[in-house]
FIKE-654064 format. One record per atom (N, C-alpha, C): x, y, z. Coordinates in steps of 0.02 Angstrom, whole numbers, plus 50000, padded with zeros to 5 digits. Each point is the difference from the previous one (the first is absolute). Example, Ala and Ser with C-alpha at 12.3 -4.5 7.8 and 13.67 -1.06 7.14 Angstrom:
residues 2
506604971650390/499555005950000/500455006050000/499825005349964/500425005950003/499615005550037/
***
This chain:
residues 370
432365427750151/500464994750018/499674993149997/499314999550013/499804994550009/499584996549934/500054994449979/499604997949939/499644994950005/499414996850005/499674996350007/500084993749946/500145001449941/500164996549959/500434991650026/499584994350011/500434993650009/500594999149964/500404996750017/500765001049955/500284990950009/500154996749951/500474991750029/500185003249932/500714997650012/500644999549958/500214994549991/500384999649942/500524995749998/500664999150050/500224994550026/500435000050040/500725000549947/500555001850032/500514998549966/500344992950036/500155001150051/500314994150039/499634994749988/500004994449959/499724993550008/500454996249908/499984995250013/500174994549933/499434996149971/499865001149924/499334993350003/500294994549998/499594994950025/500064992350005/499724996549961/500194993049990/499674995749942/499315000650010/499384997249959/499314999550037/499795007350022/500145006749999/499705003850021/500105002050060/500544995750022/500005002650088/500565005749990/499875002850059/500665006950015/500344999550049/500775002049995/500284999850080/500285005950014/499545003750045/500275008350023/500764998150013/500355006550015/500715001550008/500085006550029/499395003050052/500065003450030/500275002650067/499924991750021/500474999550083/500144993749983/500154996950059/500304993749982/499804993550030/499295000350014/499474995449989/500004997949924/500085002249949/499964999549945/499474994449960/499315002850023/499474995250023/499634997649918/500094997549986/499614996249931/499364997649993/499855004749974/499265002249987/499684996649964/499244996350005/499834998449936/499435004949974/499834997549946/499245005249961/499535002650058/499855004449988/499605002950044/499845000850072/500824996050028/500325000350067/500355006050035/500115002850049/500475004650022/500374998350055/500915003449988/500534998150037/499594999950086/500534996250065/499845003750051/499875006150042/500075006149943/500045006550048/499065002349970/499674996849943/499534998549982/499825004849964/500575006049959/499735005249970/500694999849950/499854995949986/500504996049909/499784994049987/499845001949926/499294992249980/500194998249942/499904996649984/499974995149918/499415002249967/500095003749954/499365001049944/500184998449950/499874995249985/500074997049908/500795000649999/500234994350048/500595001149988/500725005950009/499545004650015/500635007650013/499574999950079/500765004450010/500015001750090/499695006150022/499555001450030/499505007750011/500295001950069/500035005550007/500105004250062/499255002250014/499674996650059/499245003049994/499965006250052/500525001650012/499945006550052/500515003849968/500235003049941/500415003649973/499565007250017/500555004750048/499625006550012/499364998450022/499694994650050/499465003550028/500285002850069/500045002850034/500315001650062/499625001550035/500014995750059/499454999250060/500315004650039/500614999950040/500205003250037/500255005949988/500035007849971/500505003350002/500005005850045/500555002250047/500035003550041/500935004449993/499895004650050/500675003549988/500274998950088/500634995349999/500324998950062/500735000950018/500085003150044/500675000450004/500524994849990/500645001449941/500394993649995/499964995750065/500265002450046/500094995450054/499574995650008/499264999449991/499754997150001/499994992449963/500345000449964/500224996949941/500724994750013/500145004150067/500624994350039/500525002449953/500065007549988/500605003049951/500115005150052/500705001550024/500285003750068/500645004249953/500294996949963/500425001549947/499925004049926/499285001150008/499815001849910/499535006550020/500065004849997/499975004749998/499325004850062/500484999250061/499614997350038/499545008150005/499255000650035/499865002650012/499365000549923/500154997549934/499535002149973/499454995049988/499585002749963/499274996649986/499964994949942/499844994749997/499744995749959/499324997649983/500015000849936/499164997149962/500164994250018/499694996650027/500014991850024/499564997449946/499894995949978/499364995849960/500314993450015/499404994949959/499954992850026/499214998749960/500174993149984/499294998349964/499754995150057/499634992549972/500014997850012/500424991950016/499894993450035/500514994249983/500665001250020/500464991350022/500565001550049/500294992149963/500444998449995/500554994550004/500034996350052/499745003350058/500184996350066/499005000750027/500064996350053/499665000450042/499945000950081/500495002550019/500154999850070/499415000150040/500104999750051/499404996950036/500105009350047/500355002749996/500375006250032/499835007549983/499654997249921/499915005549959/499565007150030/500465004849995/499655008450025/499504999649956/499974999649939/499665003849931/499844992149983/499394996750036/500064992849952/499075000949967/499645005050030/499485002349970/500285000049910/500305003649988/500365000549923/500454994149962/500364999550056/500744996449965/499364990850019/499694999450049/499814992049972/499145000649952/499915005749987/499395002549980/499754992749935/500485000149956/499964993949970/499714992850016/500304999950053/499894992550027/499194998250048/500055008850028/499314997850028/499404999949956/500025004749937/499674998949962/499724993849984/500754995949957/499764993749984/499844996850054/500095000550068/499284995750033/499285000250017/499995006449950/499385002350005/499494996749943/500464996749943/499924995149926/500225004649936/500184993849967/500285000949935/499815006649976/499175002950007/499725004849962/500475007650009/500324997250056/500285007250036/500765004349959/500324995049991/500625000149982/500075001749922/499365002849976/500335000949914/500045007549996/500595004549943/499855005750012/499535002449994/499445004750053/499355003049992/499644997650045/499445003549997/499554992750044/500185000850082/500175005450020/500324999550060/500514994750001/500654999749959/500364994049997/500775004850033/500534998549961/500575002150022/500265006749983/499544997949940/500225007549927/499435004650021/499555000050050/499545004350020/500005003050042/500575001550039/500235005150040/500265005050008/499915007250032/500625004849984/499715001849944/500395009050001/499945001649936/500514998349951/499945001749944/500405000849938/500515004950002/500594999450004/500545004149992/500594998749957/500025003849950/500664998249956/500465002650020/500594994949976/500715004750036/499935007849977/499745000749931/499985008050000/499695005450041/499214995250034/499705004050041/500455001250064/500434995650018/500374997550056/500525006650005/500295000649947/500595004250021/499865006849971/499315003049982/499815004549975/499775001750078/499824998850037/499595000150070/500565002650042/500654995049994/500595002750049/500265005449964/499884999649948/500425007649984/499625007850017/499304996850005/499465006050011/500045002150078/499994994950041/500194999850059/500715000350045/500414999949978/500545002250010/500344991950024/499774995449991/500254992650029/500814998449973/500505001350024/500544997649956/500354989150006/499474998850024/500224993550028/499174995549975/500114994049964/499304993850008/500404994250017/499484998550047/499934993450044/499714995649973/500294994749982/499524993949963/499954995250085/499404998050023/500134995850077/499045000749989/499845000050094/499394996650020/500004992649977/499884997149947/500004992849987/500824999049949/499984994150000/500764997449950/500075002949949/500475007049978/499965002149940/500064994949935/500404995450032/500564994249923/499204996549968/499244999550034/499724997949950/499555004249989/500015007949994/499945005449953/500795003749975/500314994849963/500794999949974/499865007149944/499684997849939/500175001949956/499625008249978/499514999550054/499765008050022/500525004750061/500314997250050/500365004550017/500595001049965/500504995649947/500185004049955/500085002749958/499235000649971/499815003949963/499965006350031/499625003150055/500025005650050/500625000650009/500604993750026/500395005350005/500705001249942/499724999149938/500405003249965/499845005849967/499165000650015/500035006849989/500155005550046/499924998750045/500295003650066/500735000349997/500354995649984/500775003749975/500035006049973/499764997849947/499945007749934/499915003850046/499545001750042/499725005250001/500475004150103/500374995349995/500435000350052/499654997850085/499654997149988/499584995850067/500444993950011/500184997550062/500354993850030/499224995750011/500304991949970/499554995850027/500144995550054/499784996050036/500434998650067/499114991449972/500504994650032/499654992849990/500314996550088/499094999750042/500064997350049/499664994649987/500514994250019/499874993049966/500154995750073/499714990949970/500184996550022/500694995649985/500115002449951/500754998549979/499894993649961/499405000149962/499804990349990/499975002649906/500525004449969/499995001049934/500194993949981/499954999549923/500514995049949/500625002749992/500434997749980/500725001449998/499975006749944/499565001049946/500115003749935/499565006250033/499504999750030/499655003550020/500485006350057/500254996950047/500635002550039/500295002549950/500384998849955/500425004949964/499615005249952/499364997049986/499655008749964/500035005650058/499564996650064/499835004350030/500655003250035/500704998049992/500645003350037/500105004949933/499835002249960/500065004349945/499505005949996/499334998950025/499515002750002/499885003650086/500144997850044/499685000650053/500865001050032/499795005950042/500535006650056/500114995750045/499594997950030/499944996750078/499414993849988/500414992050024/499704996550053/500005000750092/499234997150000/499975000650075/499694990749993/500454998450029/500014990649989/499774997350067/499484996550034/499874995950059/500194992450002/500495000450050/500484994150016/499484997950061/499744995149988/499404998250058/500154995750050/500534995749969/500204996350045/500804994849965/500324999050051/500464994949956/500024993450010/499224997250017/499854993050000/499745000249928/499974992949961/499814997049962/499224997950024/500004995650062/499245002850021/499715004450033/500085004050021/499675006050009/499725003549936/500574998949957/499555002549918/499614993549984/499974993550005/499444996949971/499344999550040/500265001150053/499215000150071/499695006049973/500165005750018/499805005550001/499965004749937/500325000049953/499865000649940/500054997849933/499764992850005/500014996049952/500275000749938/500794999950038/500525002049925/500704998450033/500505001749980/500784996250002/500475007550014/500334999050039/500565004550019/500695000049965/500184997149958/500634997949954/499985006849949/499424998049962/499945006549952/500065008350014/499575001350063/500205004550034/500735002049998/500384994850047/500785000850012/500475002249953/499744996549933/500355000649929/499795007249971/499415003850004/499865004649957/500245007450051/499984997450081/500405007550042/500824997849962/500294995349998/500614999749971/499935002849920/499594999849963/499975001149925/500075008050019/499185002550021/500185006950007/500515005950003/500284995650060/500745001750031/500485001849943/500284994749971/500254999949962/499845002649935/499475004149978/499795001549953/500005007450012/500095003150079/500155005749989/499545004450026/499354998450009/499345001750033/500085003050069/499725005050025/499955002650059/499534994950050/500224996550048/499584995150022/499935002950059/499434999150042/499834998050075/499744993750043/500144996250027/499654994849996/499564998850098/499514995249995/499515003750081/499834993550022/500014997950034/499784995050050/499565000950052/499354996449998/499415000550057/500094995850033/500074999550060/500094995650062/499474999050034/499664994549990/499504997350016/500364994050051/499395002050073/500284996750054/499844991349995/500494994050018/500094992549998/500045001249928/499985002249935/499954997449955/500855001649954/500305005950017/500545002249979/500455003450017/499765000950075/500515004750050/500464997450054/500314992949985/500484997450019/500585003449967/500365000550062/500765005950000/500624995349937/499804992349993/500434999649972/499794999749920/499364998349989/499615000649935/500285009749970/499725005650031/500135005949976/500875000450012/500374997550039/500695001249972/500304997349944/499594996149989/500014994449939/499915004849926/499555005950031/499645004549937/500775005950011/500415002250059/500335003950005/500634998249955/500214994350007/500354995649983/500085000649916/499444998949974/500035000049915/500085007149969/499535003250034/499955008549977/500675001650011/500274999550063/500965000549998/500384997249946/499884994949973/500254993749957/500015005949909/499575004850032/499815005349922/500575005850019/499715002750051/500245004950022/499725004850052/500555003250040/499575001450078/499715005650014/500005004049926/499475006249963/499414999749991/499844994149988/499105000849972/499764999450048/499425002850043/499655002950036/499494995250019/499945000250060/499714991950028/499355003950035/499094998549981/499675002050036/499484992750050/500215002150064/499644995350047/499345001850029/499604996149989/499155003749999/499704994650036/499535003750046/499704997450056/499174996249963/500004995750022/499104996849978/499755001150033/499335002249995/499395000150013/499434995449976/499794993850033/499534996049976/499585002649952/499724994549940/499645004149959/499884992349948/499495001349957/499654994349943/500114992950043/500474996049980/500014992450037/500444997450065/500285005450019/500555001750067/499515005350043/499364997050007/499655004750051/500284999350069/500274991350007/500184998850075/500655000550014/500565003449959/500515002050014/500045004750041/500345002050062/500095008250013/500555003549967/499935007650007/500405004949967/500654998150053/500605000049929/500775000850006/500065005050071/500264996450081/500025004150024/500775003549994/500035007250033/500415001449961/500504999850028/500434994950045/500634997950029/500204994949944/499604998149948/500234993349946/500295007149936/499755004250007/500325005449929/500465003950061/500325002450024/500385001550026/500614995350038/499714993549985/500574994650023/500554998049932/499425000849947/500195000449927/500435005649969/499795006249999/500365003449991/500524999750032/500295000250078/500634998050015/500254994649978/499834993849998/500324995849957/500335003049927/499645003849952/500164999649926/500525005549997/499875005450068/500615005150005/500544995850014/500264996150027/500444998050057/500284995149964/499684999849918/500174993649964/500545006449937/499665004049984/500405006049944/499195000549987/499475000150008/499645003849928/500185006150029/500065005749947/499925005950022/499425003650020/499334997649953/499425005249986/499404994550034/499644999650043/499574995850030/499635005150029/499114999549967/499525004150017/499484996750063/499655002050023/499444997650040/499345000749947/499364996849995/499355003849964/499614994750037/499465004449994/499374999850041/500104999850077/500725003450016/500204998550088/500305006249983/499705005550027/500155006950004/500694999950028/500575002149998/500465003250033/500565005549977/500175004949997/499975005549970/500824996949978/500474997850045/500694998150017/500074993749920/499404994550017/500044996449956/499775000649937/499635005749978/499845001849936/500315005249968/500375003650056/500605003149934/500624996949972/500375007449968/500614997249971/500445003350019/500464995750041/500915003250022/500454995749946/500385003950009/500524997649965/500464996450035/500024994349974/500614993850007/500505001450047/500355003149989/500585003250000/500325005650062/499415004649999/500055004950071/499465000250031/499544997749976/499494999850036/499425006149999/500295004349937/499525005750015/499324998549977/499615003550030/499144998449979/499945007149910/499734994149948/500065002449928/499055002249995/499954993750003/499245000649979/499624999850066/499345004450028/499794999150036/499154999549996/499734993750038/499394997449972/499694999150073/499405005449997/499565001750054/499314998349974/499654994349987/499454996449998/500105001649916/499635006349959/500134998849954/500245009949982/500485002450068/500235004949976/500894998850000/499955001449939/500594996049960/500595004949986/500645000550002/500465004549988/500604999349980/500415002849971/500744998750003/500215004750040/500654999550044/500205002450047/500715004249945/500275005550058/500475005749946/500564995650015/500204994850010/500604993649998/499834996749965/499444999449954/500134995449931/499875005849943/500564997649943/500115005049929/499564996549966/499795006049958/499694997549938/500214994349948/500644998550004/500264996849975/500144991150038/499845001950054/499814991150035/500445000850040/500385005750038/500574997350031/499735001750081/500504998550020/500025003950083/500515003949991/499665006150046/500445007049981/500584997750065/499844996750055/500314999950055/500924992949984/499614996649939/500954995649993/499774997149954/499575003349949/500144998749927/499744993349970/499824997750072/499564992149984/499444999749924/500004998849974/499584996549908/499584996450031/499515002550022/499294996250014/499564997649923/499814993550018/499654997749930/499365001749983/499985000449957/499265001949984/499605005249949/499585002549973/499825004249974/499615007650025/500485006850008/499825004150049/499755005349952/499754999149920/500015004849970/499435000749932/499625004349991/499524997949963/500334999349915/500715003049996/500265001149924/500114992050006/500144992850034/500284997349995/500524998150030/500435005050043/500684999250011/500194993650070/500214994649965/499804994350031/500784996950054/499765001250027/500694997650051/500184992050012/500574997249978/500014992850025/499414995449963/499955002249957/499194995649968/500124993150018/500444995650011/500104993950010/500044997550069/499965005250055/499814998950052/500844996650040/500515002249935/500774994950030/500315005650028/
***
């Protein structure tokens, strides 16, 4: 599975520019590059004019985790995912779980110029080598029917996860893209063709809270959970509530509010912080602010509102809308469907059409989440 062999590619996402410069088109920073420069996620560069992916298939992270983990409650719950993740991020949050990887870039370059070229202990020198072929030759050997593109920002390793995951179609594997939601507009519509399931983080619905804390814009976000939506994609979308910074009752109704504005199906996960990288002096989400929340987003129509990283057995399953029967039942990570939900997505108890994907052939319930 593993190949030592260094690998930079050609990017597809980018336009050349007059003079040699490039302007990626991978998210929507759409950062313009010059010669021998790289975008902000710092692992897409200008070489003589063409756009390089310098982490194509190296994969630092790969592990096998339960969807849920993944902030997917709806997609096929209970099984295992190849997770992978290279290196480099679009954002920088100051919040970041995984910022060892996802800001790996940036600390480099303050370490000097020498650091940042592929090799050399640079960006392209991490992780092994994995081709999408090694990738889905592995899940098929292993029985994986699900890959996770996440740990750091998949959208700037774009054109390697769909490469992985179109071969993983063929071969009948679901790919699932946990993002920051910070694609380009064209990019969103490959990946709603390619990819089963987004798992999208709605971080906040200030404009500054996204420029303080992760030096980037909340608009784009807003536009690409609406693109998705509308494009048909199995979405989930998760909110971390980090205490003074985004857990004012009227800021997250603000988030209840829009996700309603879609529809009161897609599945809302509320996740507790734990201080960590540049929020050392924050304390952890206590948990009367996610349980004040969740009653709010019930009491508003969402139907499906999870708890994560705040254990509660009540708030991490799935009843149905409707009668209330308990479908899915989620005991840390012993996972089940209950004999009141059909194979077919329903409730056996009043016929309720729960959304979601309950089936490894595919058989996709409500894919639009309406």
């Amino acid at each position: 599975m593993v190949n030592d062999r260094a690998r930079v590619t050609k990017a597809r996402y980018y336009t050349p520019l007059h003079g040699g410069d490039v302007q990626c088109t991978a998210c929507d920073r759409r950062c313009v590059i010059a010669e021998g420069k790289s975008g902000v996620c710092g692992v897409r560069k200008n070489i003589s004019g063409n756009l390089y992916l310098l982490v194509y298939g190296r994969v630092v992270d790969a592990y096998g985790d339960y969807i849920e983990k993944k902030k997917l409650c709806h997609f096929l719950p209970g099984s295992m995912a190849f997770s992978i993740g290279t290196v480099g991020c679009n954002f920088a949050c100051d919040f970041c779980l995984n910022w060892q990887i996802s800001q790996m870039p940036r600390l480099l370059k303050e370490r000097g110029p020498g650091h940042v070229e592929a090799g050399g202990n640079g960006v392209g020198d991490f992780g092994y080598v994995l081709s999408p072929e090694e990738v889905v030759s592995y899940c098929k050997r292993r029985g994986y029917r699900i890959i996770a593109f996440t740990y750091n920002e998949p959208t700037v390793f774009l054109e390697y996860a769909l490469d992985v995951a179109r071969l993983a179609k063929k071969e009948g594997i679901f790919s699932v893209f946990v993002t920051n939601g910070y694609c380009s507009e064209e990019a969103v519509d490959e990946l709603s063709q390619e990819m089963d399931a987004v798992s999208i983080d709605l971080k906040s619905f200030s404009g500054n809270f996204y420029r303080k804390h992760c030096k980037s814009s909340l608009d784009p976000v807003l536009r690409n959970i609406k693109r998705f939506f509308e494009n048909g994609v199995w979405m989930e979308l998760t909110t971390l509530i980090i205490p003074g910074e985004n857990d004012r009752i009227s800021e997250l109704t603000h988030i209840a509010d829009f996700i309603l504005s879609l529809s009161n199906r897609i599945p809302w996960h509320i996740t507790q912080f734990s201080p960590d990288y540049k929020l050392l002096d924050k304390r952890q989400t206590p948990p009367e602010t996610l349980y004040r929340t969740y009653e709010m987003a019930k009491s508003k129509g969402l139907q499906y509102v999870y708890f994560g990283n705040l254990w509660d057995e009540e708030k991490t399953s799935t009843f149905c809308p409707s009668c209330g029967k308990l479908l899915v039942h989620r005991d840390i990570y012993s996972i089940s469907m209950t004999e009141a939900f059909s194979s077919r997505g329903t409730c056996k108890a009043c016929g309720e059409v729960i959304p979601g994907v309950w089936s490894h052939k595919g058989n996709m319930i409500a894919k639009r989440n309406a």
